[in-house]
Residue, then its C-alpha position, 0 to 999 in steps of 0.5 A: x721896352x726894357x727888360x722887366x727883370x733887370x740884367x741876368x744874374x752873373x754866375x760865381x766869381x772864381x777866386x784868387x788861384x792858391x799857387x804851389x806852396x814850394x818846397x819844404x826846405x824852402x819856406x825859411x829861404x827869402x830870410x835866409x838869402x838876406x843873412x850873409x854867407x860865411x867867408x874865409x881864406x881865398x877861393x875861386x869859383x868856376x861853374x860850367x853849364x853844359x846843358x839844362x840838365x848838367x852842370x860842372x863845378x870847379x873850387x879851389x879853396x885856399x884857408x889858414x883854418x881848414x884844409x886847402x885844396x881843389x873840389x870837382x863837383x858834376x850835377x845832373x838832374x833828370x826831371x819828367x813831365x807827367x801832366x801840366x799839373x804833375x812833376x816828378x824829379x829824382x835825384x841819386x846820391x850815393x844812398x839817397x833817393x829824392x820823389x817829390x810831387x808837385x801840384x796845383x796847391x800842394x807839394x809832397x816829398x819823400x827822402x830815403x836815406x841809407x836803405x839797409x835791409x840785411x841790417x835793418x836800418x833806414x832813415x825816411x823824411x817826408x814832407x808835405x805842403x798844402x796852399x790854404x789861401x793865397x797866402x797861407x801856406x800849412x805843412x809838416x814833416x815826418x823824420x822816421x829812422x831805425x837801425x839795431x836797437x834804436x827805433x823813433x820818428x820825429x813830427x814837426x809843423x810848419x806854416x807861412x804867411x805871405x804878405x805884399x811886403x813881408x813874409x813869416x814863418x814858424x816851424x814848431x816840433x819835438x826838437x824845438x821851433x825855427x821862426x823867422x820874419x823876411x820884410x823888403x821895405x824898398x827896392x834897395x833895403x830888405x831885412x830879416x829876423x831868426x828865432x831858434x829854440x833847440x829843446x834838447x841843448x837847451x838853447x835859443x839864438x837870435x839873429x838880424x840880418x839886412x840886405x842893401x842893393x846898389x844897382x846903378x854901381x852893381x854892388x850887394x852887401x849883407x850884413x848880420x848881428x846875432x845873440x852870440x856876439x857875432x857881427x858880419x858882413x859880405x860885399x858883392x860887386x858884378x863885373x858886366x858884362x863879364x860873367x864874374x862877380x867878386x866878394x869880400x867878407x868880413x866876421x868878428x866873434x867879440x864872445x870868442x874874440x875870434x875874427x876871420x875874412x875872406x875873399x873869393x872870384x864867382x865865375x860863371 
């Protein structure tokens, strides 16, 4: 005989993981990474990874604009595993101290900057991230300075949205708003869009950016065109399976009627 009552009843089903939202700093960072860097003069870039931890950075820079010489550069970074769930990172630079906590569905950062406590004065930004759903990403940040005199704090909001193919961002504060809008409409071409508003110079900028890979010839080029009449380019070529890739670039200022190139060898 079969059963009367039918199949049991399945129990909830659980939903899509929400995933960690990132970092503060990080929300604009898929857009950004399609705008080319800007290039000038000559420099030759050498990084050494010594272990999981440290890192060594020789540059040597060589410009017609701005000074030339050789910078020494030695990255440490510590990190301890708390729980499977739990990460805590810290970060000494001259007066600065970095904690940052990380979850399954949030993120929290705190930054202290010149502590001064004879005089009085410090400079505290706290950020925090928290994944609404899978693709929604909502936050803030909390600038707090003080020193003699002059007190006052500074609340920004912020949120993403994460689609299959594009990603939009819209930080909104006191001082202004920052929008921007990454798409990857194939595996060769991305392009991204900037909006920013400063309230206090009264001022909005406007830039386009675009990406193009050309895997089988291992080459990248980026290329933007902003509101100030600004135009550019950086083209990258890998050398394998040499550890080297070269770049030349490229930008024009029609406004100013100022144009200045660059080139430079990326070792490591």
């Amino acid at each position: 005989m079969g059963n009367a009552l039918g199949p049991p009843p399945r129990g909830p089903r659980r939903g899509e993981p929400l995933g960690s939202p990132g970092s503060f700093d990080e929300l604009h960072r898929q857009c950004k990474e399609v705008f080319p860097q800007q290039m000038e003069g000559v420099k030759l870039l050498v990084t050494k990874t010594l272990s999981s931890h440290f890192q060594v950075t020789h540059t040597i820079h060589m410009s017609t604009l701005g000074p030339s010489g050789y910078r020494f550069n030695a990255t440490f970074v510590g990190d301890r595993q708390l729980s499977p769930t739990e990460t805590h990172q810290a970060k000494f630079v001259t007066w600065q101290f970095d904690g940052e906590y990380r979850g399954d569905d949030c993120t929290a950062t705190l930054t202290l900057g010149n502590p001064d406590l004879l005089g009085g004065s410090v400079i505290l930004v706290a950020h925090f991230l928290q994944s609404i759903t899978p693709r929604m990403v909502l936050g803030g940040e909390m600038v707090y300075h003080r020193r003699p005199g002059e007190e006052g704090a500074i609340l920004t909001l912020a949120g993403k949205y994460t689609a299959q193919k594009w990603v939009a961002t819209l930080n909104v504060g006191y001082g202004g708003a920052h929008a921007s809008y990454y798409h990857r409409a194939n595996e060769q071409v991305q392009v991204g869009v900037e909006l920013e508003a400063n309230t206090r110079l009264q001022e909005t900028t406007f830039a386009f950016g675009y990406q193009l890979n050309l895997p089988q010839a291992n080459v990248v080029f980026r290329g933007l065109v902003d509101s100030n009449w600004s135009v550019g380019g950086v083209l990258e070529k890998k050398l394998p399976p040499l550890p080297v890739t070269l770049a030349l670039g490229a930008f024009l200022n029609h406004w100013k009627n100022r144009f200045h190139c660059g080139f430079s060898v990326i070792v490591g």
